[in-house]
N, C-alpha and C positions, 0 to 999 in steps of 0.2 A: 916633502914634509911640510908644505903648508898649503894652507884653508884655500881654494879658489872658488870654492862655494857653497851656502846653505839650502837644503829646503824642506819641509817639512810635508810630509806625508802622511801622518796620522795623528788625530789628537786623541785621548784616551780620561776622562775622570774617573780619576780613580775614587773620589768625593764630594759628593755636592758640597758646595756652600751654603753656608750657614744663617740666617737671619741680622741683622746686627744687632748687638744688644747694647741700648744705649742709658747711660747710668748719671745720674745728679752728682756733680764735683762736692767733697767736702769743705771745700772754703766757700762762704757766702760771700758773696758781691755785694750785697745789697742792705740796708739797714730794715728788719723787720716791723711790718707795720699794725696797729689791731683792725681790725675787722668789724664787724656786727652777723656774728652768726656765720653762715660757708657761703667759698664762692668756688664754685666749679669751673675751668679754664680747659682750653683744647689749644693744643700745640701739636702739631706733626702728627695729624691724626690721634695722637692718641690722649686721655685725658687726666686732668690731677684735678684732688682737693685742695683748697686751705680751709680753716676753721681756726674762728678767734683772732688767727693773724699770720698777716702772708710769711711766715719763719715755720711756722706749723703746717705742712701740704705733705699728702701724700698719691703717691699713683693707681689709682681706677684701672685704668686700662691703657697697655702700652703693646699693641699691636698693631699700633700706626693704621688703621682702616677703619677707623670713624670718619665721614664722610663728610660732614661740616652740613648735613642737611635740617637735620632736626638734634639741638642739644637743649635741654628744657629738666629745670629743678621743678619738683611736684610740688604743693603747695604746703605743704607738713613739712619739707627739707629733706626727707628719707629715702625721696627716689632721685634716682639718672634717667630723663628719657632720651634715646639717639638713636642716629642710623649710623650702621656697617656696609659698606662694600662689600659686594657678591663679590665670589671666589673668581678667577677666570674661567673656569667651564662652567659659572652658571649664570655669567654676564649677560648673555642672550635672552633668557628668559624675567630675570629679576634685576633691577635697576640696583637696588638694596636692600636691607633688612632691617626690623624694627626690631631695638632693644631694653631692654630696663638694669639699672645695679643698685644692689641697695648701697644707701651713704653710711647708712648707721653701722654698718659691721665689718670690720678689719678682713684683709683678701675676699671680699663680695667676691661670690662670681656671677657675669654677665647673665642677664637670663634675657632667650631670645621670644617675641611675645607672638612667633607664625604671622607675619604680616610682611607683606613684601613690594617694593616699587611704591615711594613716598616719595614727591619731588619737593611739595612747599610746604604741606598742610599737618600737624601733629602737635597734640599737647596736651594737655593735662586737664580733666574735669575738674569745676573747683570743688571742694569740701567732697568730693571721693577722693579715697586712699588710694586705690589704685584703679582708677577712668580714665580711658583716656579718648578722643575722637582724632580721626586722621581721614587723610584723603588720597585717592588712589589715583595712579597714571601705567597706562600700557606702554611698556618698554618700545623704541622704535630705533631704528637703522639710523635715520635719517635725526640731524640736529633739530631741536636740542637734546634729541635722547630718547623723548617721550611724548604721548599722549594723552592728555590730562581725561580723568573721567568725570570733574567737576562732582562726586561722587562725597559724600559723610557717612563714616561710620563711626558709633560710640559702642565701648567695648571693654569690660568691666574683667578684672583678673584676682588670681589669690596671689599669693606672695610665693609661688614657684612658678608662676607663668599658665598656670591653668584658665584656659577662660571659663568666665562664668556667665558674662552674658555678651550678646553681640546682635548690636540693632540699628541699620540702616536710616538714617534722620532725613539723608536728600538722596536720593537716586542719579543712576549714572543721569548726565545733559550735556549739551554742547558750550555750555557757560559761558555766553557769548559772544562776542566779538574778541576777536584772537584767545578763543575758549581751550586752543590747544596748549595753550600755557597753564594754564590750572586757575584756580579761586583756592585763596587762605579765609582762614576760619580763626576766631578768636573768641571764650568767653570772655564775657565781663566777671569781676571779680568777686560780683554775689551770685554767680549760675544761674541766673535768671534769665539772661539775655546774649544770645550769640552774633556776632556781628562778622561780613563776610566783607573780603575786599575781588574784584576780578578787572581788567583791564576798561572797562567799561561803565563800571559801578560799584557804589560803595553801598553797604544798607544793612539790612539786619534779617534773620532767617525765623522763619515763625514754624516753631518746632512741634508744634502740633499738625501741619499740614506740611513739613519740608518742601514750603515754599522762599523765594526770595523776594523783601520789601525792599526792592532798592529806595535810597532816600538821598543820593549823590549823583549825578551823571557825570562822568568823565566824561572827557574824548580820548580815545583809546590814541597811545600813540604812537606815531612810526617808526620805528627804529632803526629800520631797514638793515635788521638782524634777528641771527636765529633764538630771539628773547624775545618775552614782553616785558612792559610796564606796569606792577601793579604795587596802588598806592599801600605804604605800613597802616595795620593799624592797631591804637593802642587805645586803652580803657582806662580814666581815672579812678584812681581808687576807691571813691564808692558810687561807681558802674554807672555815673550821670554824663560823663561826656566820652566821645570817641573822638581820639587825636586823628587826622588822616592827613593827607596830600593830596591836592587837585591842579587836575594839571588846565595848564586856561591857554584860550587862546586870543586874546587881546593885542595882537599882531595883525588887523586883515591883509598886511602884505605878504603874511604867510601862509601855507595849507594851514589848516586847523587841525590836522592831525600829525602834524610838524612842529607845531610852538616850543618855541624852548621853557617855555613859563610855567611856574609851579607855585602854589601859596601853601603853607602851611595852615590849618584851620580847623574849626573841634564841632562835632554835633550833640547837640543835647538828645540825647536819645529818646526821654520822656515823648519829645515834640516835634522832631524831623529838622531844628531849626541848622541852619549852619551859621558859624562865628568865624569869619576870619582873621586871622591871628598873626601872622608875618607876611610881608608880599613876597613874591620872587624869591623862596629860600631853596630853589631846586627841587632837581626829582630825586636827589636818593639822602632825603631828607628822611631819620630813620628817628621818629617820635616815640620817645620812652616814659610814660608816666616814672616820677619820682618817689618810690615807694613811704608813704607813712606821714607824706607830703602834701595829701589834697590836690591839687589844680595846680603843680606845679611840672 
């Protein structure tokens, strides 16, 4: 009458498990602060609003598979742009997916806009309600994931996801030197002028010919990993200068595409000029124009 041994021979579910569902404590921690207008935040994949003041938030989307690739307020305040994580049986084919939520309407539901496999490039037309351009990459086996197609498209929607129009600006390229990382795209803030960054160069993209005016040369640089380096860039508020990162090599006792040295520094776009602006502040120096602020 006793135990000399266990073992286990069959397992049986009788139930899957369930998702977990994770819920905001009723006591605040925190003293609440005001605002100026909404600020949309991403936490564990999934995302919240506040409005007016961080005591007032509520939750967008809590299915934890926003992907941290593209999250981007539309210029009016009324839209969510982001990417989702493909499911796992469609991981193979689609990297992830493009989404839109409206802010203005209590339980929005997600609306998906057909666009699939965005690794850098998404965001918002200025002074369209719903425009937006983005840029595509071919899912791959091998790190990082993908294959950039250095590629623009601009693609205008109704307010259920219907397209209405969809028009090619650059065509697929090899986007140059370690081109298989992709090129980000950026309007300035009066839609007049588009400016591109890729590991090699900074410049600006002449939309009647979707060509590239480089007006920066980098030196692309080594990582010697499965990433590239491609410098931020940002637009002053009224669309006269572009913030960027240049990486330098001012070291000749090191390769030139090895320097550790980066300056932070702004182009007047009017004139191609460059300003440099701080020495040596690194490379993942991430320049945010100051909204409402001018050249700050």
């Amino acid at each position: 009458d006793i135990e000399v041994s266990r073992a286990i021979f069959k397992v049986e579910t009788i139930s899957e498990p369930l998702p977990e569902i994770t819920m905001l404590g009723v006591q605040n921690p925190f003293i609440a602060q005001d605002i100026p207008g909404k600020l949309v935040y991403l936490t564990s994949g999934n995302a919240w609003l506040m409005e007016n003041s961080t005591g007032n938030r509520r939750p967008l989307i809590v299915t934890g598979d926003i992907d941290e690739r593209v999250f981007s307020i539309s210029n009016n305040g009324e839209w969510l742009l982001f990417t989702r994580q493909t499911k796992d049986d469609e991981a193979a084919d689609n990297l992830n997916s493009l989404w839109v939520i409206n802010l203005t309407t209590e339980n929005a539901k997600p609306i998906p806009l057909r666009v699939n496999n965005i690794a850098l490039s998404a965001s918002w037309v200025p002074y369209s309600k719903l425009s937006i351009i983005y840029s595509t990459v071919e899912p791959r086996a091998a790190a990082p994931g993908w294959q950039a197609n250095n590629d623009l498209i601009l693609q205008s929607y109704n307010e259920t996801g219907g397209i209405i129009n969809k028009t090619t600006l650059i065509d697929t390229n090899s986007g140059g030197i370690y081109g298989w990382w992709g090129t980000t795209f950026n309007f300035s803030p009066d839609g007049q002028m588009l400016a591109y960054s890729r590991p090699d160069s900074i410049g600006l993209v002449d939309l009647d010919s979707g060509s590239f005016l480089p007006i920066i040369s980098n030196t692309p640089l080594q990582t010697n990993g499965d990433w590239a380096w491609v410098s931020p860039i940002s637009w002053s508020d009224n669309s006269d200068l572009i913030y960027i990162v240049t990486h330098l090599s001012t070291d000749e006792s090191l390769n030139r595409d090895s320097s550790p040295f980066f300056d932070f520094g702004a182009i007047i776009a009017s004139s191609g000029e460059y300003i440099n602006l701080i020495r040596i502040d690194g490379m993942f120096a991430s320049p945010i124009n100051s909204p409402n602020y001018g050249r700050q």
